[in-house]
Jmol script that loads the backbone (N, CA, C; Angstrom):
load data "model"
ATOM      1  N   UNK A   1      52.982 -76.265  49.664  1.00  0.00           N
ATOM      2  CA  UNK A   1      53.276 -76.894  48.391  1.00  0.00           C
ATOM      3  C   UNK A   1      52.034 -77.569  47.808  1.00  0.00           C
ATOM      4  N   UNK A   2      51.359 -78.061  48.184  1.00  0.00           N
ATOM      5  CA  UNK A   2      50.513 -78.958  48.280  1.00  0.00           C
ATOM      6  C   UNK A   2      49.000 -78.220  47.195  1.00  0.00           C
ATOM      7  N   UNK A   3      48.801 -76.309  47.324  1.00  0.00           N
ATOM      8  CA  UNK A   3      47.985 -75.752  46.995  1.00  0.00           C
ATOM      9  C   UNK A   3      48.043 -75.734  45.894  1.00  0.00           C
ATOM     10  N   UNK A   4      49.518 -75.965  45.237  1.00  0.00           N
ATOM     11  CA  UNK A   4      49.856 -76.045  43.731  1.00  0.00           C
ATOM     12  C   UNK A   4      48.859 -76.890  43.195  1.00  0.00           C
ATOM     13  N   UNK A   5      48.133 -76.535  42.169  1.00  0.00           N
ATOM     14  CA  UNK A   5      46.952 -77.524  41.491  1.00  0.00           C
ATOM     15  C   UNK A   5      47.293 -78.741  40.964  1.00  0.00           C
ATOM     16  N   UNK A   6      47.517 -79.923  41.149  1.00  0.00           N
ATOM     17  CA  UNK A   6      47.697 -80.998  41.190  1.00  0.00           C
ATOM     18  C   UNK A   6      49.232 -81.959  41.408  1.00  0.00           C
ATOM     19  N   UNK A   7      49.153 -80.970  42.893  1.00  0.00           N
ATOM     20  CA  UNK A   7      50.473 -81.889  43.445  1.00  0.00           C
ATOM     21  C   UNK A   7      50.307 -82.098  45.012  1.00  0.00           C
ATOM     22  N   UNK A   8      50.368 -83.264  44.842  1.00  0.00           N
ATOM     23  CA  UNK A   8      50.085 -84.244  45.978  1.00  0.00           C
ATOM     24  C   UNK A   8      50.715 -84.094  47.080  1.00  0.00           C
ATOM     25  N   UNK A   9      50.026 -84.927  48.118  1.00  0.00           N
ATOM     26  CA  UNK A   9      51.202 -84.618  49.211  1.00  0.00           C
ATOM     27  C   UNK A   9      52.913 -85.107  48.787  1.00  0.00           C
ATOM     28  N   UNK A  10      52.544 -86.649  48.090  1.00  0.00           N
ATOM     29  CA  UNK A  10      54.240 -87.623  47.737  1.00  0.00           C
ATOM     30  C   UNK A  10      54.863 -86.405  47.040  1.00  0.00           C
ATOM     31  N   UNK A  11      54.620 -86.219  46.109  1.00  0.00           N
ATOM     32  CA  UNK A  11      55.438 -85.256  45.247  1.00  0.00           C
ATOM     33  C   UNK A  11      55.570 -83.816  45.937  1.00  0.00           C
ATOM     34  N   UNK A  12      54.297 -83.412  46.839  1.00  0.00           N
ATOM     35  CA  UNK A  12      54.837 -82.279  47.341  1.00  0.00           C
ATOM     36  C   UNK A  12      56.002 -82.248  48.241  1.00  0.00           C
ATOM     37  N   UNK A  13      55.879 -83.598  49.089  1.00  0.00           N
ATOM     38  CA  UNK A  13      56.683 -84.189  50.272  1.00  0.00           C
ATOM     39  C   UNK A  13      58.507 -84.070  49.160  1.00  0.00           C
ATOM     40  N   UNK A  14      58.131 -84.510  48.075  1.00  0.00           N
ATOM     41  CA  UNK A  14      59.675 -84.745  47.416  1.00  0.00           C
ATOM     42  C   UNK A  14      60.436 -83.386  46.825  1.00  0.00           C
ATOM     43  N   UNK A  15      59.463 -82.281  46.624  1.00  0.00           N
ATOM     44  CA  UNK A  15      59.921 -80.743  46.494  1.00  0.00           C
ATOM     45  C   UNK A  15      60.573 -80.796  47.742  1.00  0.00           C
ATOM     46  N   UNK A  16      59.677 -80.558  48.645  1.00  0.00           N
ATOM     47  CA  UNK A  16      60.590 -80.089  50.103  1.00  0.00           C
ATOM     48  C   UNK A  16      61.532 -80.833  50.260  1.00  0.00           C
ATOM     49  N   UNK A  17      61.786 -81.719  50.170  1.00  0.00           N
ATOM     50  CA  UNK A  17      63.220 -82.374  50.620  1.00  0.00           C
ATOM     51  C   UNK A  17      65.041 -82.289  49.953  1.00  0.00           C
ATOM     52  N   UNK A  18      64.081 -81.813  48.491  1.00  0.00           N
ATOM     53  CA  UNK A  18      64.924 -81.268  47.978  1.00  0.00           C
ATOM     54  C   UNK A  18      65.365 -80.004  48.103  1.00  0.00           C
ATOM     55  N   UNK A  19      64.493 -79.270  48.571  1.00  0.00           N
ATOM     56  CA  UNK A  19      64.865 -77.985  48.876  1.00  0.00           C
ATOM     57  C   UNK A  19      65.464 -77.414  50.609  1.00  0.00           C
ATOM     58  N   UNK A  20      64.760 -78.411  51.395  1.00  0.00           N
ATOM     59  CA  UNK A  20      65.626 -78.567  52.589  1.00  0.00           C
ATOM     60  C   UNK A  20      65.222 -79.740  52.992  1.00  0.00           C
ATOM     61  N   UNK A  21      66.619 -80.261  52.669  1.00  0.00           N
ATOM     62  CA  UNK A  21      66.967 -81.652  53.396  1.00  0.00           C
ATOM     63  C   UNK A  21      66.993 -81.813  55.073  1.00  0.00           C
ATOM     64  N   UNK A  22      67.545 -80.832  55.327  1.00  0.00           N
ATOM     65  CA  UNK A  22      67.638 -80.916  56.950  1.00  0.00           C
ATOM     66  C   UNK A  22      66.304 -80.959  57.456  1.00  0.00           C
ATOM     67  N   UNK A  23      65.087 -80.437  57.364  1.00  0.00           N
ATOM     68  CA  UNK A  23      64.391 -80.529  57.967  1.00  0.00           C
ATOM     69  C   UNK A  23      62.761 -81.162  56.974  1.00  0.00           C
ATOM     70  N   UNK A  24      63.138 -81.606  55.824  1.00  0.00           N
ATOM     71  CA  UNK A  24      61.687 -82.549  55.069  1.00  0.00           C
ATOM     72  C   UNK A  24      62.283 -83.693  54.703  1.00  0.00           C
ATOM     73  N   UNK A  25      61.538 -84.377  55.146  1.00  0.00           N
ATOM     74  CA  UNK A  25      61.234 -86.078  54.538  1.00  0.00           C
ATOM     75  C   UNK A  25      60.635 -85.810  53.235  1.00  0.00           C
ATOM     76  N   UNK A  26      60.356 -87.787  52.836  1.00  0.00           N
ATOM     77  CA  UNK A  26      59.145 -87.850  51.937  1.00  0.00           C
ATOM     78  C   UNK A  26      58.691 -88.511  52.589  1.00  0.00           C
ATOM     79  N   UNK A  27      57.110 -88.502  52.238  1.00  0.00           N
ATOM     80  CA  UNK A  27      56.053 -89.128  53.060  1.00  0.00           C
ATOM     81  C   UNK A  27      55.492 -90.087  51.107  1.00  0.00           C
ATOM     82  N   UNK A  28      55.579 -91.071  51.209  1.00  0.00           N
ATOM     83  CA  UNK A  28      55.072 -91.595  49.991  1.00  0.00           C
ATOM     84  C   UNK A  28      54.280 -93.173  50.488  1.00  0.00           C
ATOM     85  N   UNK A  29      53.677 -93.942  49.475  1.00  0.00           N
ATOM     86  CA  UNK A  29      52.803 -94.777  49.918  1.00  0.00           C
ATOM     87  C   UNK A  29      53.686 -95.906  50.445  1.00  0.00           C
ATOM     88  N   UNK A  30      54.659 -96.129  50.422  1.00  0.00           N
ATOM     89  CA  UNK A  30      56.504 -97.262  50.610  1.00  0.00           C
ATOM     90  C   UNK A  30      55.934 -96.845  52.763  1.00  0.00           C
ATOM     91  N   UNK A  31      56.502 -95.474  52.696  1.00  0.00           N
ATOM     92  CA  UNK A  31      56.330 -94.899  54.082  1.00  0.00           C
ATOM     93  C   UNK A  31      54.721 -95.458  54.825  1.00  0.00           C
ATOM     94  N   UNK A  32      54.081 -94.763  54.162  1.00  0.00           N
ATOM     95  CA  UNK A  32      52.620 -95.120  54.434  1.00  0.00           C
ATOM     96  C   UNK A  32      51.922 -96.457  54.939  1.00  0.00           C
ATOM     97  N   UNK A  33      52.106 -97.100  53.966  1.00  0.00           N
ATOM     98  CA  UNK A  33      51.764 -98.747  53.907  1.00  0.00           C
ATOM     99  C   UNK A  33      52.895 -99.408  54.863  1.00  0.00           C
ATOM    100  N   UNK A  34      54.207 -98.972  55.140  1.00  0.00           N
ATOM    101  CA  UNK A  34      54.951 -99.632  56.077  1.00  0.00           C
ATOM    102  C   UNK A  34      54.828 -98.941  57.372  1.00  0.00           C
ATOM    103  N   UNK A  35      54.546 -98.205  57.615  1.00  0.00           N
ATOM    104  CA  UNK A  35      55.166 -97.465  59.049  1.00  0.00           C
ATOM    105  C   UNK A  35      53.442 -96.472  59.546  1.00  0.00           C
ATOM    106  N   UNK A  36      52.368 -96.615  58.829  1.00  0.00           N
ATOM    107  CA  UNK A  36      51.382 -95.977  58.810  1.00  0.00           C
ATOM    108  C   UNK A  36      51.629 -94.748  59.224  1.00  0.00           C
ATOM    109  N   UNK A  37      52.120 -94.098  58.497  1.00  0.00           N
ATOM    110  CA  UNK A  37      51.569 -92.746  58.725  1.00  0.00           C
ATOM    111  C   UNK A  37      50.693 -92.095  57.550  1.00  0.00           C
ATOM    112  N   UNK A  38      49.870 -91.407  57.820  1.00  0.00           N
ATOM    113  CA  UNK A  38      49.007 -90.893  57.166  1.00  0.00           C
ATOM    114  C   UNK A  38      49.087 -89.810  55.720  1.00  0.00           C
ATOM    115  N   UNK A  39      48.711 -89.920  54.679  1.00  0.00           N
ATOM    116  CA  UNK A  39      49.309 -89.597  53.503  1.00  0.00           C
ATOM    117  C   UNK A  39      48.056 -87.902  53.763  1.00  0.00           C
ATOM    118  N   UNK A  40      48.556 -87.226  54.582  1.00  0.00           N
ATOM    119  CA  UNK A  40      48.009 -86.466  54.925  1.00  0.00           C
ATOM    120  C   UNK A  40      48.979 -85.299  55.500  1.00  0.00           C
ATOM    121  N   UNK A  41      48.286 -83.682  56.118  1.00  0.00           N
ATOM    122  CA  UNK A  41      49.385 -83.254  56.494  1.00  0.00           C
ATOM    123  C   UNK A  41      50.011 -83.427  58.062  1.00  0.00           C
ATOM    124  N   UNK A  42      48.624 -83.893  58.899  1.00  0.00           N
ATOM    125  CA  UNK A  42      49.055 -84.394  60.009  1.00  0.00           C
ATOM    126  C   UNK A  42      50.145 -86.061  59.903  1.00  0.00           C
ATOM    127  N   UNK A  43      49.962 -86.830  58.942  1.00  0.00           N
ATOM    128  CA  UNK A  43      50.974 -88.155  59.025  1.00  0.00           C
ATOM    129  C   UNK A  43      52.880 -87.047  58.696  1.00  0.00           C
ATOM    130  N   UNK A  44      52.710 -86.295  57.507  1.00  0.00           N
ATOM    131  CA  UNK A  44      53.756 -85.636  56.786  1.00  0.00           C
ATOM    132  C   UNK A  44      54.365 -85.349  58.631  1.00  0.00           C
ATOM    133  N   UNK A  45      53.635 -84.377  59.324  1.00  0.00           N
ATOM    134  CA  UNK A  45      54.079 -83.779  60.387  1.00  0.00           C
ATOM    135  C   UNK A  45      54.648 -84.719  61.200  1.00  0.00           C
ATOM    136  N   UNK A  46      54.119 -85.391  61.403  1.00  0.00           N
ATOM    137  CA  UNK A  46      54.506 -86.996  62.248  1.00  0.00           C
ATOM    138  C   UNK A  46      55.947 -87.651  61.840  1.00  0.00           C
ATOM    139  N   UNK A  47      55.702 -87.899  60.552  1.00  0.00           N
ATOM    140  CA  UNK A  47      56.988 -88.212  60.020  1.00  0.00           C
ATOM    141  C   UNK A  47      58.188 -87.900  60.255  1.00  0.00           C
ATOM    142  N   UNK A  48      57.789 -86.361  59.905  1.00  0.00           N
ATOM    143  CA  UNK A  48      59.236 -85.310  59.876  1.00  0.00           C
ATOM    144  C   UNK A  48      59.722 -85.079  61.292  1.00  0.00           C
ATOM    145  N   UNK A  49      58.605 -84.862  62.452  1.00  0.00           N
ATOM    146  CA  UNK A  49      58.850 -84.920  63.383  1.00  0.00           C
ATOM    147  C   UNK A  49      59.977 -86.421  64.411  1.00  0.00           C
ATOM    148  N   UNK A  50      59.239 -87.302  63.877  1.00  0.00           N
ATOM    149  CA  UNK A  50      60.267 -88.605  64.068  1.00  0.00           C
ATOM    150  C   UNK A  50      61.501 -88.938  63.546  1.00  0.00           C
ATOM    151  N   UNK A  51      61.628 -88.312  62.300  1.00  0.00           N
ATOM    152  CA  UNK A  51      63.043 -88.192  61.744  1.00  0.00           C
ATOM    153  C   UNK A  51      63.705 -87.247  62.276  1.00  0.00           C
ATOM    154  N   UNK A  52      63.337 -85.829  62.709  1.00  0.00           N
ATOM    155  CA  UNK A  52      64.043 -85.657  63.345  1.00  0.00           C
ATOM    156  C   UNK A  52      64.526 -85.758  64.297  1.00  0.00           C
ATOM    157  N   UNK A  53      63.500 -86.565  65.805  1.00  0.00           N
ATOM    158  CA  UNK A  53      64.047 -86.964  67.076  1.00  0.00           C
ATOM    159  C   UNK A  53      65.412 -88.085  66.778  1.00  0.00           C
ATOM    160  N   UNK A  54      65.232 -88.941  65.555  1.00  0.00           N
ATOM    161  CA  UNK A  54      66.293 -89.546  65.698  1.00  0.00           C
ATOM    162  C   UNK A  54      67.202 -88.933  65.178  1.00  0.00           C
ATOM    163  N   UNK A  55      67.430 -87.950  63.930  1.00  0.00           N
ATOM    164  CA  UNK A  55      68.398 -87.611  63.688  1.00  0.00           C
ATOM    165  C   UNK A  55      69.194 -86.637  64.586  1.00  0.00           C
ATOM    166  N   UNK A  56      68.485 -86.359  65.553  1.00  0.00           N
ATOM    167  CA  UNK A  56      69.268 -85.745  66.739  1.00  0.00           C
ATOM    168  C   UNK A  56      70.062 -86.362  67.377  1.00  0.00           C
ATOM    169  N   UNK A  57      69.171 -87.857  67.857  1.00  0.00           N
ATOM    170  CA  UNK A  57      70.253 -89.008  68.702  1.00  0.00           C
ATOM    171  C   UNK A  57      71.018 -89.934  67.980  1.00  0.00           C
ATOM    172  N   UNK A  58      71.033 -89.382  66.446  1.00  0.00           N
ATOM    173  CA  UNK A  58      72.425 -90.179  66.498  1.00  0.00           C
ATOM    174  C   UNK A  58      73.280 -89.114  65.825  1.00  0.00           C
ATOM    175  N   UNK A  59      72.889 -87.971  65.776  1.00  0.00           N
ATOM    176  CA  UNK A  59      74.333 -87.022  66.459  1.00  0.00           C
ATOM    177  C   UNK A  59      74.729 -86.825  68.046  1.00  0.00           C
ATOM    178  N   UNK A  60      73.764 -86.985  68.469  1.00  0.00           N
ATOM    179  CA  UNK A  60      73.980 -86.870  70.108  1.00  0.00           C
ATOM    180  C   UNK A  60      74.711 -88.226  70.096  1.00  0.00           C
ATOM    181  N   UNK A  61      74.700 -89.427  69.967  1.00  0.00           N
ATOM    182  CA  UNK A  61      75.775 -90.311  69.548  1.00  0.00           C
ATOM    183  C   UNK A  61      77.013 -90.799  69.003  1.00  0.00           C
ATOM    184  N   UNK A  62      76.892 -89.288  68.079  1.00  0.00           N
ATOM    185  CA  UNK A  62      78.240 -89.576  67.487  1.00  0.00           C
ATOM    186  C   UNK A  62      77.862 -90.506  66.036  1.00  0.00           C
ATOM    187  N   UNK A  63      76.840 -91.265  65.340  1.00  0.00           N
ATOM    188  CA  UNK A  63      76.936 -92.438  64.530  1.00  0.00           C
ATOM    189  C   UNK A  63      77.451 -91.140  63.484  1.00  0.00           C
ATOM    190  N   UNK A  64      78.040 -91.973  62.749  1.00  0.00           N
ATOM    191  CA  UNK A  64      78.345 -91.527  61.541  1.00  0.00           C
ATOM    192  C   UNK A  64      77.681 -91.528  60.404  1.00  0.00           C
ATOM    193  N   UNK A  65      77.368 -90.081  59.732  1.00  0.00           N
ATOM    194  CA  UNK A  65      76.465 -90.435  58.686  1.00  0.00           C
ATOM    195  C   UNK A  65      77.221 -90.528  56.959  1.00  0.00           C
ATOM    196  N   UNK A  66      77.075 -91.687  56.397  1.00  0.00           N
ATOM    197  CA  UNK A  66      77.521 -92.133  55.302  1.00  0.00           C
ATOM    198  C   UNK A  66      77.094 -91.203  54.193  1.00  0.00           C
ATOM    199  N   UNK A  67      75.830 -91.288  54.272  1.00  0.00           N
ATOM    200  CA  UNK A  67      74.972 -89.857  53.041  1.00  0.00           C
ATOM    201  C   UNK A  67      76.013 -88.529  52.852  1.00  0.00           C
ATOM    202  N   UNK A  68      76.622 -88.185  54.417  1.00  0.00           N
ATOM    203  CA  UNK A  68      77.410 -86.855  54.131  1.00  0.00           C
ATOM    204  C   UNK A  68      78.580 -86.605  54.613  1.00  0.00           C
ATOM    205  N   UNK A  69      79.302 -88.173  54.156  1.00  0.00           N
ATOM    206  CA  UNK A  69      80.797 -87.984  54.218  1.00  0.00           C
ATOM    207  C   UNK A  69      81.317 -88.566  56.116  1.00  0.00           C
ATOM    208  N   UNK A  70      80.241 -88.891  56.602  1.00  0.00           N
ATOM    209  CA  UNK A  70      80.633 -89.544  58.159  1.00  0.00           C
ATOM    210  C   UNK A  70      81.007 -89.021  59.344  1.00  0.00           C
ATOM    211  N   UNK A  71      81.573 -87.775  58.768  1.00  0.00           N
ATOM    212  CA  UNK A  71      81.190 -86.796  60.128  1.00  0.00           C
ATOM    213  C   UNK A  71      80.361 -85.269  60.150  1.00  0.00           C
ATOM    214  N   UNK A  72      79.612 -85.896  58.986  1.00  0.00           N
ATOM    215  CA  UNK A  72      78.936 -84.495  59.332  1.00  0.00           C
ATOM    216  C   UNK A  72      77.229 -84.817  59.834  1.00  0.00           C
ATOM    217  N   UNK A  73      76.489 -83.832  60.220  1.00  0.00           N
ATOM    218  CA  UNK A  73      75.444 -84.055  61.386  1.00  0.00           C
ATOM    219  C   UNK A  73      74.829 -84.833  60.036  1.00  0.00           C
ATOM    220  N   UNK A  74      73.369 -85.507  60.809  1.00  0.00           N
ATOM    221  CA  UNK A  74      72.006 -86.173  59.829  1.00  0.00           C
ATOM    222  C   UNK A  74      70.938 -85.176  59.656  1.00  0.00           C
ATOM    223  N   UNK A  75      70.744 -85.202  58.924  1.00  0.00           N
ATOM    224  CA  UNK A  75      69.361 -84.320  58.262  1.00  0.00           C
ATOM    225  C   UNK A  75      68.255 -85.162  58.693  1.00  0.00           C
ATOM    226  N   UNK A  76      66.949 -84.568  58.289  1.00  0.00           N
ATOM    227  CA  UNK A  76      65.524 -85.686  58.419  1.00  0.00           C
ATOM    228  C   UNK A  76      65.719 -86.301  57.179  1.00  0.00           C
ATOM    229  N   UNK A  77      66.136 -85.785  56.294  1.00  0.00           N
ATOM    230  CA  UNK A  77      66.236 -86.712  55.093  1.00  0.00           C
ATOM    231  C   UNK A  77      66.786 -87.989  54.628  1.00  0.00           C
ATOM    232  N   UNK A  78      68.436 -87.582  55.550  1.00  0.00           N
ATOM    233  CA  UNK A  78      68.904 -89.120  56.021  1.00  0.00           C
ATOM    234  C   UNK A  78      68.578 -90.161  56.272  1.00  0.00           C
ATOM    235  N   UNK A  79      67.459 -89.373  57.602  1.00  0.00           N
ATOM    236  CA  UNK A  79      66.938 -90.564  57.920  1.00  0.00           C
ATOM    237  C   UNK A  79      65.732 -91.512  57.240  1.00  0.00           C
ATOM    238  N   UNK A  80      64.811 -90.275  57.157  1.00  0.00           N
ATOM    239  CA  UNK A  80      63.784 -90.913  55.809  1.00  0.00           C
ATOM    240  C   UNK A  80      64.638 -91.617  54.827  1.00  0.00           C
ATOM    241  N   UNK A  81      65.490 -91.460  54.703  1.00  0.00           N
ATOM    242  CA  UNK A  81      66.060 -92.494  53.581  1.00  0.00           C
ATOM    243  C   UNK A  81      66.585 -93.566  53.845  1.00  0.00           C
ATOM    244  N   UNK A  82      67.321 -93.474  54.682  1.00  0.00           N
ATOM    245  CA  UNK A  82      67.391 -95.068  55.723  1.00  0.00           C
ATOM    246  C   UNK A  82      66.436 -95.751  55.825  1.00  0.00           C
ATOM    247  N   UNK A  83      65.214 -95.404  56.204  1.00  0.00           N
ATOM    248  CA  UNK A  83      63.951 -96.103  56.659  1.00  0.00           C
ATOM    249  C   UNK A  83      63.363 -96.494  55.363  1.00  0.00           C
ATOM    250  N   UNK A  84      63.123 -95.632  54.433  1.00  0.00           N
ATOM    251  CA  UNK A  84      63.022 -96.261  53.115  1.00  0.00           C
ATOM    252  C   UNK A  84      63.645 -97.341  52.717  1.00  0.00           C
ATOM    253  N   UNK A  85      64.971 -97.282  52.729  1.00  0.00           N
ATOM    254  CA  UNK A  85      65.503 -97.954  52.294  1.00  0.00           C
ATOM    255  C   UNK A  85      65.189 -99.566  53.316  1.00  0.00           C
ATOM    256  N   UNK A  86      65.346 -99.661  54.365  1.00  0.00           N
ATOM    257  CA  UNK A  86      64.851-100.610  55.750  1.00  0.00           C
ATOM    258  C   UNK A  86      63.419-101.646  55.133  1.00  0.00           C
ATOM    259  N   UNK A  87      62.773-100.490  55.085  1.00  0.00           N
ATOM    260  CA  UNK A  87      61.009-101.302  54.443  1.00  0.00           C
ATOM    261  C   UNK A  87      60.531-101.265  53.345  1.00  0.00           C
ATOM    262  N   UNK A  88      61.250-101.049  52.314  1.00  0.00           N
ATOM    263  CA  UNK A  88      61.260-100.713  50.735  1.00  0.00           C
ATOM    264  C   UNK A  88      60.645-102.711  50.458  1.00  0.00           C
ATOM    265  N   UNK A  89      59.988-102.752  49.455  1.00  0.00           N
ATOM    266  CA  UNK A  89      59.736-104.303  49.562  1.00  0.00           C
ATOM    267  C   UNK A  89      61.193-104.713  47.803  1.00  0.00           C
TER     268      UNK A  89
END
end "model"
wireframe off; spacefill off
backbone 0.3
color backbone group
C-alpha cells in the first residue's frame, strides 16, 4: 500500500484495516507515541503481530467481543481499537 505515491504508512495502515479487519491494525502516531512502535514497516509488523497474539487469547478465553455482537471471535482490529481507545489522550 504504502508504494502508492503519497500514502503513508497511518493512512496506508487505515486502507488495510478496512479491507481486512481480521488481520490489519492501524499503526498511527496515538499508537506510536504511546506504545512505541515504530511508524515504519517493521513497528506496523510488530503491531499486527501483538494484536493478534492477544486476539487469540481472548478467544482462547472465551471474552466476549462487543465490536461483533459478543460471541463472535476478535479480529486484530478489535484489538487495535481497544488499545486506541486505552491510550488515546
Amino acid at each position: 500500500m504504502r508504494a502508492l505515491n503519497g500514502l503513508g504508512l497511518s493512512f496506508a495502515s487505515k486502507h488495510l484495516r478496512m479491507l481486512w479487519p481480521r488481520y490489519c491494525p492501524v499503526l498511527d502516531s496515538v499508537l506510536h507515541e504511546h506504545l512505541d512502535y515504530s511508524l515504519n514497516s517493521t513497528g506496523y509488523t510488530n503491531l499486527a503481530r501483538d494484536c493478534r497474539i492477544v486476539a487469540m487469547y481472548l478467544d482462547e478465553q472465551g471474552v466476549p467481543n462487543p465490536a461483533r455482537g459478543n460471541a463472535a471471535e476478535w479480529y486484530v482490529a478489535d484489538v487495535e481499537a481497544a488499545v486506541f481507545t486505552l491510550v488515546r489522550p
